[in-house]
Backbone as CSV, one residue per row, in Angstrom:
resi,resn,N_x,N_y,N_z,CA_x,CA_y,CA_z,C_x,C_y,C_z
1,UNK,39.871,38.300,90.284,39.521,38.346,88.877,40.669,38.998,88.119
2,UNK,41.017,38.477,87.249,41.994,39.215,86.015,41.804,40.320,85.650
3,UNK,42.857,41.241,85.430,42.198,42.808,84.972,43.174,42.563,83.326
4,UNK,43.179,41.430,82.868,43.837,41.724,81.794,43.906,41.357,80.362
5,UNK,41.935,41.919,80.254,40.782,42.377,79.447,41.822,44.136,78.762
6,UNK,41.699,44.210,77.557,41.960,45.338,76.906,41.294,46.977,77.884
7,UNK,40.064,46.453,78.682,39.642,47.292,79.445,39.222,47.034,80.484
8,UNK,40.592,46.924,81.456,40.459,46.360,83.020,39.668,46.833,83.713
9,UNK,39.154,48.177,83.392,38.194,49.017,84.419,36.687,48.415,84.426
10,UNK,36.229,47.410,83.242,35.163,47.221,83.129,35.049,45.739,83.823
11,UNK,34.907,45.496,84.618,34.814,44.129,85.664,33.156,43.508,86.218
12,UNK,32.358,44.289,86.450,31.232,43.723,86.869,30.054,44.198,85.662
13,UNK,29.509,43.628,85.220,28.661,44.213,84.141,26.905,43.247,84.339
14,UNK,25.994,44.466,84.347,25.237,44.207,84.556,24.239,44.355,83.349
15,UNK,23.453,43.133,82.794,22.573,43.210,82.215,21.091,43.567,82.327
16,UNK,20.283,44.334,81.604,18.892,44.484,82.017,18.264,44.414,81.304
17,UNK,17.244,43.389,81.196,16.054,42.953,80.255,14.824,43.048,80.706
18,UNK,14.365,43.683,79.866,12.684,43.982,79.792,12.596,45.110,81.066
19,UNK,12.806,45.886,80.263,13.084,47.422,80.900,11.503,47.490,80.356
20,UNK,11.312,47.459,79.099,9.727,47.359,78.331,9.318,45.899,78.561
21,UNK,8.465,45.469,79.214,7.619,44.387,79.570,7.183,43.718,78.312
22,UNK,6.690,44.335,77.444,7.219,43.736,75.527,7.982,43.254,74.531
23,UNK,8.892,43.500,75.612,10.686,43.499,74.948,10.682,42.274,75.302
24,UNK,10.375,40.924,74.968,10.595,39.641,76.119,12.195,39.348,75.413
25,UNK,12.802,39.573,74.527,14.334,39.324,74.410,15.474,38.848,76.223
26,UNK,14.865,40.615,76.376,15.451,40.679,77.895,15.166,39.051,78.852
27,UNK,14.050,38.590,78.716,13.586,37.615,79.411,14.643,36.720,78.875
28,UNK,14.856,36.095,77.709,15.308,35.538,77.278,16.882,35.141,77.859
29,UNK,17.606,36.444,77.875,18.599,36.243,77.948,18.940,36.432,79.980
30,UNK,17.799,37.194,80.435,18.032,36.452,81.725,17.662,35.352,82.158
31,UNK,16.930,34.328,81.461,16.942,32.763,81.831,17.892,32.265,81.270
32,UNK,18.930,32.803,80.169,19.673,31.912,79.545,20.864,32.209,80.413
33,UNK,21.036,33.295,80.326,22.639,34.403,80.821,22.327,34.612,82.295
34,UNK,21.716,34.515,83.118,21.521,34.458,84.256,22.868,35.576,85.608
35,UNK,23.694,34.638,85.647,25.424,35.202,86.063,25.868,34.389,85.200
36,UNK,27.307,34.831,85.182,28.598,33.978,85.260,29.698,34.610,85.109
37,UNK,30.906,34.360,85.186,31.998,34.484,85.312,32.858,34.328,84.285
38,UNK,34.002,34.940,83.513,35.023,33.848,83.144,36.461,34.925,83.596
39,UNK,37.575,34.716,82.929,38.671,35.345,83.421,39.065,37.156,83.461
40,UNK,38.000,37.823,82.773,37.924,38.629,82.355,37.084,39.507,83.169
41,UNK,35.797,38.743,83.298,34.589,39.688,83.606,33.493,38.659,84.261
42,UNK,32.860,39.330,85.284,31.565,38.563,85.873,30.328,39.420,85.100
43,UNK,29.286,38.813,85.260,27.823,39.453,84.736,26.924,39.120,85.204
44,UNK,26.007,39.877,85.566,24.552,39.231,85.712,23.471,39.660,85.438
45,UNK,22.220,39.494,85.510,21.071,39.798,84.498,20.097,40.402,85.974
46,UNK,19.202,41.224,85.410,18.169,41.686,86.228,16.879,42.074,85.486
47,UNK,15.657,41.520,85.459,14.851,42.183,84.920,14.150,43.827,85.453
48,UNK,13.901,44.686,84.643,13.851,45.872,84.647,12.399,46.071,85.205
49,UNK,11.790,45.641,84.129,10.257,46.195,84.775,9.467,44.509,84.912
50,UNK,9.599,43.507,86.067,9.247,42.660,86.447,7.342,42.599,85.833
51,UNK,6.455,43.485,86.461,5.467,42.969,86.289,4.869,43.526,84.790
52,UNK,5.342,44.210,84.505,4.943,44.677,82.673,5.409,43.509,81.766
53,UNK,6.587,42.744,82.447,7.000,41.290,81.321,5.801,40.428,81.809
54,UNK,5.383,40.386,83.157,4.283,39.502,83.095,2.853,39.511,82.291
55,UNK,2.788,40.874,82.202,1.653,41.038,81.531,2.143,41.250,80.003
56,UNK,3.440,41.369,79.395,3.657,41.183,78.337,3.363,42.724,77.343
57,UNK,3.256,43.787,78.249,3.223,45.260,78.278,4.272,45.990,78.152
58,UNK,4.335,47.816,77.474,5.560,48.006,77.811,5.289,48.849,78.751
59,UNK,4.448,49.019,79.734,5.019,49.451,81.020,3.367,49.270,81.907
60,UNK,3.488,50.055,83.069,2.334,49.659,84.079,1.315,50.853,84.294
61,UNK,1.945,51.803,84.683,2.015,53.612,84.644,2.634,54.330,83.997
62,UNK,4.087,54.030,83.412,4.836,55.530,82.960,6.401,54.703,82.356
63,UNK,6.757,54.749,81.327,7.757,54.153,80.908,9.102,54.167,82.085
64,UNK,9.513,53.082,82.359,10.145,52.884,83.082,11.664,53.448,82.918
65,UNK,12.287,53.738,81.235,13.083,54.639,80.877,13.027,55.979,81.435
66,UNK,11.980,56.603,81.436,11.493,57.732,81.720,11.318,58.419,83.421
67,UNK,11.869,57.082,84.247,11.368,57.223,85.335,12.556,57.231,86.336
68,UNK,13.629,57.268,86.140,14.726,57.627,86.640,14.992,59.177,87.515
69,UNK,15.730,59.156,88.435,15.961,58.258,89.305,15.052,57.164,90.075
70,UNK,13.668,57.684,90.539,12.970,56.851,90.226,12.335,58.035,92.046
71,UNK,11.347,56.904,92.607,10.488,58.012,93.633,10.176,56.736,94.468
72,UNK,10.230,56.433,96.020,9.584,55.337,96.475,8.395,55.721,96.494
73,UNK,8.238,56.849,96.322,6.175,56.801,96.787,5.922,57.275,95.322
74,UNK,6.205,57.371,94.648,5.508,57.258,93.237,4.798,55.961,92.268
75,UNK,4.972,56.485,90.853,4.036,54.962,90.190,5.242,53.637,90.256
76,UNK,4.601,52.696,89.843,5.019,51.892,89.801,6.524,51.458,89.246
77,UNK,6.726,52.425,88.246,7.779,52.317,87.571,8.906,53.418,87.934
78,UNK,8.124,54.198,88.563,9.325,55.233,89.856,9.987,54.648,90.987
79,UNK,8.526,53.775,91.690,9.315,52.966,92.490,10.194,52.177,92.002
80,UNK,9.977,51.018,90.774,10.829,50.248,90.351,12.326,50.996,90.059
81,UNK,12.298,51.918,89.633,13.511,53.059,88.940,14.628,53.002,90.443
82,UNK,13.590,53.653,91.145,14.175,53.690,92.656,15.352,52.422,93.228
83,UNK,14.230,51.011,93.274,15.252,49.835,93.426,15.867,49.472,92.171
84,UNK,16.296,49.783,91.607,16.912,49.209,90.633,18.539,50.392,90.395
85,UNK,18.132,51.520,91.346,19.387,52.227,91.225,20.587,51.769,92.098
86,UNK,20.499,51.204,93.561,22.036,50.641,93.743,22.237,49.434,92.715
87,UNK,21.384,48.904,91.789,22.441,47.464,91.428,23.062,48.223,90.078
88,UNK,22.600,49.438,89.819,23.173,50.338,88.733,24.246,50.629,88.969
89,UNK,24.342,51.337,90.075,25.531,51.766,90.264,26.370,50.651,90.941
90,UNK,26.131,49.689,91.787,27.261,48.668,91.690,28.063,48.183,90.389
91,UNK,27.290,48.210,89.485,28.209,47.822,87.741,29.294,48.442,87.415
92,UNK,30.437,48.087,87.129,31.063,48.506,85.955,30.847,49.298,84.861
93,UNK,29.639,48.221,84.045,28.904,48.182,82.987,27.802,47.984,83.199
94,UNK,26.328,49.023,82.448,25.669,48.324,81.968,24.596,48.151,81.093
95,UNK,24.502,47.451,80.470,23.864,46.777,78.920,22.770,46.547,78.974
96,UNK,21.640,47.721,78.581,19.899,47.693,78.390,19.934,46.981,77.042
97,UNK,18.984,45.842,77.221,18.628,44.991,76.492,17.029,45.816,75.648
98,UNK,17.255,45.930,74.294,15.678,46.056,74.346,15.371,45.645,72.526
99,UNK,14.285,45.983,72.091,14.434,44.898,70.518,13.214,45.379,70.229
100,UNK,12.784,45.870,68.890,12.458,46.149,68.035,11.494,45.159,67.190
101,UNK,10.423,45.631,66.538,9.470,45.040,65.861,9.548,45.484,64.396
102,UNK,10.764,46.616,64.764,10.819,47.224,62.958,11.690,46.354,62.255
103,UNK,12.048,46.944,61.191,13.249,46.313,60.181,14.160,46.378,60.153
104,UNK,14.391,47.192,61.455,16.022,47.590,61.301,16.874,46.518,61.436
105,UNK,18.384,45.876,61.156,19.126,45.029,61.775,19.407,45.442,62.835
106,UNK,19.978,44.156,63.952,20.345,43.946,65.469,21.571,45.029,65.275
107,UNK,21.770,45.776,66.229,22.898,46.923,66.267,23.009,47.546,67.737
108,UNK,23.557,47.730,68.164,24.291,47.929,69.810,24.796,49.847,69.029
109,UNK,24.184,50.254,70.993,24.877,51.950,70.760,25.937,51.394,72.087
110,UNK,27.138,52.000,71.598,28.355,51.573,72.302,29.686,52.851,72.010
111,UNK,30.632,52.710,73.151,31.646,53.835,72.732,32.660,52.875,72.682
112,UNK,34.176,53.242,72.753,35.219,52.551,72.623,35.587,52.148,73.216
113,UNK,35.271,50.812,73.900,35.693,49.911,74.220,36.885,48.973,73.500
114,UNK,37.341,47.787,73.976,37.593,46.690,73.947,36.967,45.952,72.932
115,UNK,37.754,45.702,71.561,36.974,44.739,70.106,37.238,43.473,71.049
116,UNK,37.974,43.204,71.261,37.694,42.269,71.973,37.035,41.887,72.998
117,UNK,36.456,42.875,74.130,35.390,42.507,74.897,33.826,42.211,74.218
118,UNK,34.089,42.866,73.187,32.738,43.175,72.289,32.788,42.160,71.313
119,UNK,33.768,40.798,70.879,33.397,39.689,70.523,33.565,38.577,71.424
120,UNK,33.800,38.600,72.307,33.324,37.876,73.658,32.019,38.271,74.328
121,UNK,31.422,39.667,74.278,29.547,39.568,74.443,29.210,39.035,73.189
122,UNK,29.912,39.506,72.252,28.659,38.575,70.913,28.771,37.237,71.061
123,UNK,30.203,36.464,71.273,29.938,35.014,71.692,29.099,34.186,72.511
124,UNK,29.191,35.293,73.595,28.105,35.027,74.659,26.671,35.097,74.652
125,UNK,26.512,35.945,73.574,25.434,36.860,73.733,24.719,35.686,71.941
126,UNK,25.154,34.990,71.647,24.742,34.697,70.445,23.404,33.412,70.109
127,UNK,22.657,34.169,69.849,20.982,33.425,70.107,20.927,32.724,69.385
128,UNK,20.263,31.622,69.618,19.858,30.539,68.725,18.106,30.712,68.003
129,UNK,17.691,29.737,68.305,16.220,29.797,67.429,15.436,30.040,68.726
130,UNK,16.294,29.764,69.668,15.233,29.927,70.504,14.835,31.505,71.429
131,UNK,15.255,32.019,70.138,15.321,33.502,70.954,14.011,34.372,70.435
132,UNK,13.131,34.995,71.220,12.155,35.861,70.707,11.605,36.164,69.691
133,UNK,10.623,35.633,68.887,10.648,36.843,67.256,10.562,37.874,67.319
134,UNK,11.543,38.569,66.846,11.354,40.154,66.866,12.576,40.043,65.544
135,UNK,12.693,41.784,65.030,12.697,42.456,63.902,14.672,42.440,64.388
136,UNK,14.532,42.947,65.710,15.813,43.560,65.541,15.989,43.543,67.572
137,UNK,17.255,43.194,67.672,17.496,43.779,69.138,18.661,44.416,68.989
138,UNK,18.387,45.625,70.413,19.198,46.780,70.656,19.801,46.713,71.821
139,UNK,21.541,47.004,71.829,22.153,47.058,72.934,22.203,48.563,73.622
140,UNK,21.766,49.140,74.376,22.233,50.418,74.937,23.661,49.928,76.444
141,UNK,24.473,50.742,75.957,25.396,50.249,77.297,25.640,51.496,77.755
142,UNK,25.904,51.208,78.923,26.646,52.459,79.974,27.475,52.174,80.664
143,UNK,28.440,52.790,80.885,30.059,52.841,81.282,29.921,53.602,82.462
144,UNK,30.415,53.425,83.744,30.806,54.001,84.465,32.159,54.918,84.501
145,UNK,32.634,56.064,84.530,33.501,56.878,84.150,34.866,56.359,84.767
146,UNK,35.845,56.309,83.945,36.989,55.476,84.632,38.041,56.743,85.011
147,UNK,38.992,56.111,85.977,39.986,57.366,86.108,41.261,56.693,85.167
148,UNK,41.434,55.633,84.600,42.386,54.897,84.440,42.732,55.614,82.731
């Protein structure tokens, strides 16, 4: 893979949707965004809290934000916390998907990165009609600490 993205350190980036089982955005963009690749950067999608999107909930037992690192013998969303921490830390990057019913406009919390990596996710990242009704979606990202 090319490291010669404005920010070579960021190479595997992992998306996560429907961390809140309400949030169906996340759904969205892991049937659309699934993996892929281009010269820059690979990605791929994981849903967060699997059975709260089924039931269309934002959580089962205990907000799944809240449940980090997570517990195998705990609730549901401890355990989930639990498996969901090596594909965390395998990332580069990575980008909690989650969206809003208020008024706010769509707005991403982000540090300084790459303007240019960050209009290559909006290219990527750019919904059509067929994306969720909701008010507003929110990017939370996390960076793995670089030495570079």
């Amino acid at each position: 893979m090319s490291n010669s993205i404005n920010s070579p350190h960021f190479q595997d980036i992992l998306f996560v949707g429907c961390t809140h089982g309400d949030e169906q955005v996340g759904r969205y963009v892991f049937d659309t965004y699934s993996c892929g690749r281009n010269e820059y950067y690979q990605w791929k999608t994981i849903i967060g809290n699997p059975e709260a999107m089924m039931l269309n909930t934002r959580f089962i037992e205990t907000d799944l934000n809240r449940s980090f690192p997570g517990n195998p013998t705990g609730t549901y969303e401890e355990r989930r916390a639990h498996q969901l921490i090596p594909h965390l830390n395998q990332a580069d990057m990575v980008i909690d998907i989650h969206q809003s019913y208020s008024t706010t406009p769509d707005f991403a919390i982000l540090n300084s990165l790459s303007q240019r990596f960050f209009q290559e996710l909006a290219r990527m990242l750019s919904f059509t009609s067929t994306k969720p009704s909701c008010s507003s979606v929110h990017f939370s990202l996390y960076c793995r600490q670089s030495s570079v």
